[in-house]
C-alpha atoms as one frame of an Amber mdcrd trajectory, in Angstrom:
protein
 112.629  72.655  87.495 109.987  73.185  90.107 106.831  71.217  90.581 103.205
  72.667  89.190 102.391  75.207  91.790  99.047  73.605  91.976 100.720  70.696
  93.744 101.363  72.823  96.773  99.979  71.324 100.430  99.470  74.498 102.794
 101.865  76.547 100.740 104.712  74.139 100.586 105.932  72.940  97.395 108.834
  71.450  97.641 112.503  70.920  99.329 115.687  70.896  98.574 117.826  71.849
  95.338 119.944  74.931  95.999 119.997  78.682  96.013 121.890  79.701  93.181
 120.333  82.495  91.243 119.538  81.046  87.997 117.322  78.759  90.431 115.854
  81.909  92.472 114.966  83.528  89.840 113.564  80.617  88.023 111.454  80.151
  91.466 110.330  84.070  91.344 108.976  84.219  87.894 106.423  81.021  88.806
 105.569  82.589  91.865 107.419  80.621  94.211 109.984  81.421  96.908 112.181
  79.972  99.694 111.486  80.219 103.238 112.788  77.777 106.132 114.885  78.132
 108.800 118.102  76.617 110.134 118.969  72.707 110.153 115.899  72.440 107.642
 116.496  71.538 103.746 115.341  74.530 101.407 111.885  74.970 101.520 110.165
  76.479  98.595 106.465  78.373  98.828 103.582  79.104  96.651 100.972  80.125
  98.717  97.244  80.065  98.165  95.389  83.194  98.540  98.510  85.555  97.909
  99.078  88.967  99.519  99.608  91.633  96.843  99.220  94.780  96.413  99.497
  97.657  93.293 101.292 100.441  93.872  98.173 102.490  93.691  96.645 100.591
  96.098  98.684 102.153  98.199  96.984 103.510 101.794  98.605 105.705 103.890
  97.202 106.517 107.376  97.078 110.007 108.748  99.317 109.784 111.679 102.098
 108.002 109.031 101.133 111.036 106.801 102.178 113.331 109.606 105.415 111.586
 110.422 106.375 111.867 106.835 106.140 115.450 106.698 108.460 115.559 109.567
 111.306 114.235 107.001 112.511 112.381 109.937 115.009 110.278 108.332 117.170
 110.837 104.634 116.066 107.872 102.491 118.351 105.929 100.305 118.229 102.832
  98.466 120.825 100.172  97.272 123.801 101.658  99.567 123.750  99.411 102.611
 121.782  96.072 101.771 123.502  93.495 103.460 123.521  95.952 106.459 119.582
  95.911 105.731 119.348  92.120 105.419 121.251  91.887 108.806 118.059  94.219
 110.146 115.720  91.991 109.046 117.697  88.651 110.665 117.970  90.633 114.130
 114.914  92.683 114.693 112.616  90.773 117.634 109.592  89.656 116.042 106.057
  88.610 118.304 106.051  84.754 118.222 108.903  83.890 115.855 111.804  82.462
 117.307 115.686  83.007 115.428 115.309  83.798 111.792 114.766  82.465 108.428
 117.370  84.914 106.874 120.139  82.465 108.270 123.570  82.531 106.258 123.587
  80.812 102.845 120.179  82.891 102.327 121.888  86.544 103.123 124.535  84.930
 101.139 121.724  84.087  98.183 120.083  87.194  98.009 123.239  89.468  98.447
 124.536  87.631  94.625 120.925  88.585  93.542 121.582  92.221  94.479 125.484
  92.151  92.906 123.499  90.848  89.481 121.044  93.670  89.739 117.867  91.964
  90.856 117.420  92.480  94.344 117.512  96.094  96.026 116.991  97.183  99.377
 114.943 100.556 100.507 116.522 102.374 103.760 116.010 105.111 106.397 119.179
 106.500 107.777 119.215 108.978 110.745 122.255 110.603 110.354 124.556 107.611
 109.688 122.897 105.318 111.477 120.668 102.516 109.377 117.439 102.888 111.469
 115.101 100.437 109.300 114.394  99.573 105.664 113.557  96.760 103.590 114.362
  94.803 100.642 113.371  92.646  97.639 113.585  91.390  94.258 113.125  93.193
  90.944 111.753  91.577  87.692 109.792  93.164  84.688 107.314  95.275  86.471
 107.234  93.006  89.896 108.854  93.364  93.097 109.180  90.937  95.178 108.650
  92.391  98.655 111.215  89.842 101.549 111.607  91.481 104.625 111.291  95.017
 106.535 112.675  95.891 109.959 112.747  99.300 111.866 114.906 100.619 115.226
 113.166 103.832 115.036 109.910 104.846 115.112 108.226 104.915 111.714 111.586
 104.310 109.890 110.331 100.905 107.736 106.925 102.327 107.151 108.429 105.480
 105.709 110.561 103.785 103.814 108.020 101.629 102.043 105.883 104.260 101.242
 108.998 106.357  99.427 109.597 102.440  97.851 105.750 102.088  96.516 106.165
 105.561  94.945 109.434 104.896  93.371 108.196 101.237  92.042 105.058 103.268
  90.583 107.074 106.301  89.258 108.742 103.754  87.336 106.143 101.562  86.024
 106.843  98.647  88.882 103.440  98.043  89.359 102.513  94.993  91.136 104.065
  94.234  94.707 104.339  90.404  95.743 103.884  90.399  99.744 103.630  86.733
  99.767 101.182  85.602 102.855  98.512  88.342 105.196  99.841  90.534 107.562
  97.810  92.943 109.132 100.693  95.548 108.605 100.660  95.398 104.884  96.732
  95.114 104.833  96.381  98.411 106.670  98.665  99.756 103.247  96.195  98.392
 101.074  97.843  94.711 100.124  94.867  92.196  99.743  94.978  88.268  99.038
  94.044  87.090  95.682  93.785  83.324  95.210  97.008  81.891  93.520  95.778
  81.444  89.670  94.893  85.021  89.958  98.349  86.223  91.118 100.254  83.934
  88.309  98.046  86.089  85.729  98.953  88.902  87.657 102.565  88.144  87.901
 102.640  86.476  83.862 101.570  90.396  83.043 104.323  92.008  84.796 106.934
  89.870  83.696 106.129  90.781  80.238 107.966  94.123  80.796 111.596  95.014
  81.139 113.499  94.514  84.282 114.819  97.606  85.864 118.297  95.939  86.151
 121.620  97.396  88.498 122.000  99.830  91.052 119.088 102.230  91.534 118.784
 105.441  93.320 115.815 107.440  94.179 114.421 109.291  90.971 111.657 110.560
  93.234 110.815 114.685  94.356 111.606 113.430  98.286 111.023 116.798  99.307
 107.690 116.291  97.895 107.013 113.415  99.335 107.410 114.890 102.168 105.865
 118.090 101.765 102.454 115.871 100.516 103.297 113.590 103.472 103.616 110.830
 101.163 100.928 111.488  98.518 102.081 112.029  94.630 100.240 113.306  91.358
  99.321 110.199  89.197 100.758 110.449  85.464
């Protein structure tokens, strides 16, 4: 059991407990999640405002629009995500010091993705895994972790094909947790927390998209539209 969310201070909820994925999941469907960092006791999260976004939300800037025309990179999903968890640990990031994707969590969220829950979005250049992303899957919520890129473009491009995939199949709402200014320029906005848990309580009312998946999506064109797609 968690606390009531409404209990949080700053975010933080509470510590401790374990990472098993009967408790992950339990934390994901109440709108809560880990985050901490090494030599710390789990921390678990429930943020208030909350970054989300809907898949048609989704902005796309021109000069991303003209690098996805370009087809720079094959896109993939689910074939390399502990490779694409060990991305997100390493990739530099401005004013964060080490990671919070230590061990026991790559450990946590790679059991996730064995079960079916948790999937990862990639850009390959050849075979080389240039950036990607990953998350968690439930009803018609994804649970957006972590991105990282070693080539120019390579996580953007992959998030758009993700958002477009989600939405083709009826994955509407995307959980980015806390503001960045990266997501916000893709049309992710904060929504105070009661708000998300109505949000999330409607999503979770559908049927999770469980096991491996694989891109459903025209990729040609995506890329021919440079990342724009007919609505149903």
């Amino acid at each position: 059991m968690f606390p009531p969310v409404h209990l949080a201070e700053d975010g933080l909820l509470a510590l401790g407990g374990d990472l098993r994925p009967e408790r992950l999941l339990l934390g994901y469907t109440q709108g809560i999640f880990p985050w901490y960092a090494e030599n710390l006791p789990i921390l678990w999260h429930s943020p208030d405002p909350r970054m989300v976004m809907t898949t048609r939300d989704l902005v796309i800037q021109r000069s991303l629009r003209k690098a996805i025309k370009k087809q720079p990179y094959d896109l993939r999903i689910d074939t390399a995500f502990r490779d694409v968890l060990r991305g997100c640990a390493e990739v530099p990031r401005p004013g964060q010091n080490g990671t919070w994707l230590i061990p026991e969590m790559v450990d946590a969220y790679m059991k996730l993705h064995d079960l079916g829950f948790a999937h990862s979005f990639e850009a390959w250049r050849g075979e080389e895994l240039v950036g990607g992303l990953y998350g968690v899957s439930l009803g018609a919520a994804f649970f957006g972790e972590s991105m990282f890129a070693k080539a120019p473009d390579a996580s953007k491009i992959a998030f758009v094909a993700s958002v477009r995939q989600l939405d083709a199949w009826h994955i509407g709402l995307i959980d980015c947790q806390v503001h960045t200014e990266h997501l916000e320029r893709f049309g992710a906005y904060e929504v105070p927390r009661l708000e998300y848990l109505q949000m999330l309580a409607r999503a979770l009312d559908e049927p999770t998209r469980r096991g491996k998946w694989a891109f459903e999506l025209d990729l040609a064109e995506l890329a021919r539209t440079g990342g724009f797609t007919s609505p149903d």
